[in-house]
N, C-alpha and C positions, 0 to 999 in steps of 0.2 A: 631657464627651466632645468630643473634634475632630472635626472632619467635615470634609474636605479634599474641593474639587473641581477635579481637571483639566481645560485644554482646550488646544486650540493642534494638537494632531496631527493626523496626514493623510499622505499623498504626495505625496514629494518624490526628483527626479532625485538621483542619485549628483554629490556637489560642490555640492549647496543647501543652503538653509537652513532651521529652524523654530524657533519660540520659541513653548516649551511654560510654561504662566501655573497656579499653582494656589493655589486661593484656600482660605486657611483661616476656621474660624466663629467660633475666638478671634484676641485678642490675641497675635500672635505675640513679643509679649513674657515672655509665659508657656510658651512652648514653646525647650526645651532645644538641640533638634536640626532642622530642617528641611532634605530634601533628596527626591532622584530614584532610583528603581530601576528596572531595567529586566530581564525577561525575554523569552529571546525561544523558540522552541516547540523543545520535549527540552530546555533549557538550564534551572540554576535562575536562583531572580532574584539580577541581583548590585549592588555602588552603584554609582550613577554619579555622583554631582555630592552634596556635605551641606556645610549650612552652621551651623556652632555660634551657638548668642546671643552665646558667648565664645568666640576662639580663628579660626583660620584654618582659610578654608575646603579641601574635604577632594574628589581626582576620582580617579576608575579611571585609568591608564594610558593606555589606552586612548583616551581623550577629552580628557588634557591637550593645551593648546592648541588646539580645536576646540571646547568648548564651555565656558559660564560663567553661574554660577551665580549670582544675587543675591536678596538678602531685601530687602521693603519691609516694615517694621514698620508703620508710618501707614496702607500699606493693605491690612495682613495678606496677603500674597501673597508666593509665592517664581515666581522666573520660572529660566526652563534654556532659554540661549539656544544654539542648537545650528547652529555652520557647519562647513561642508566634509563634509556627510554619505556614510558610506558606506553598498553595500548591508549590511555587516556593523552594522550600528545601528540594524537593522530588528527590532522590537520593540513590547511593551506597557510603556510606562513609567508609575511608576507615583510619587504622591506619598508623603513620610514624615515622621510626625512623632514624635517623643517629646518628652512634657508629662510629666517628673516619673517617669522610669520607663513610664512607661504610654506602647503604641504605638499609632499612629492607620496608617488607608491610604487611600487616596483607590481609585477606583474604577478608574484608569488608564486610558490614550488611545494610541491604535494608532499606531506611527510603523513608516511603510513609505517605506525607500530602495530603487528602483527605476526602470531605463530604461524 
C-alpha cells in the first residue's frame, strides 16, 4: 500500500505562488501514475496536474501554463509548482497515485487564493 503525504499549502495573494511537494512511501518507480487533484467546496474533485512513468505529462485547462508538474524518482516525490494563482484555485488538493491498478490518496493541503 502507498501512503502519500502532502505539504506546501497555505495562503496566498491572488498572482503568487506555491509549491505543493508530496512524498510517496515506495519507489515511485513502481507507480504507474502520479499526480494532483483538487476539489474545491459544492464542486467535485477534478485533475489538475498527472505525470505517467511513460508518456507526457497530463494538466486541466485550466492551469496550463501556470502550473507544472514534476517527478523525482531518487526521492520518491512529485512536486506541483503553482504561479500566477487565482482566487478560483482555492481548494484541497490532493495527491494520486495508481500502482498497478490500485489507487492511493494522500490526505490533501488546503490552498487558499485570497486578497
Amino acid at each position: 500500500q502507498v501512503r502519500l503525504v502532502e505539504s506546501g499549502g497555505g495562503l496566498v495573494q491572488p498572482g503568487g505562488s506555491l509549491r505543493l511537494s508530496c512524498a510517496a512511501s515506495e519507489s515511485l518507480f513502481g507507480i504507474n501514475i502520479i499526480g494532483w487533484y483538487r476539489q474545491a467546496p459544492g464542486n467535485q474533485r477534478e485533475l489538475v496536474a498527472s505525470h505517467p512513468r511513460y508518456g507526457s505529462r497530463n494538466y486541466a485547462d485550466s492551469v496550463k501554463g501556470r502550473f507544472i508538474i514534476s517527478r523525482d524518482n531518487a526521492e520518491n516525490t512529485v512536486v506541483l509548482q503553482m504561479d500566477s494563482l487565482q482566487p478560483e484555485d482555492t481548494a484541497v488538493y490532493y495527491c494520486y497515485a495508481n500502482q498497478r491498478g490500485n489507487e492511493y490518496w494522500g490526505q490533501g493541503t488546503q490552498v487558499t487564493v485570497s486578497s
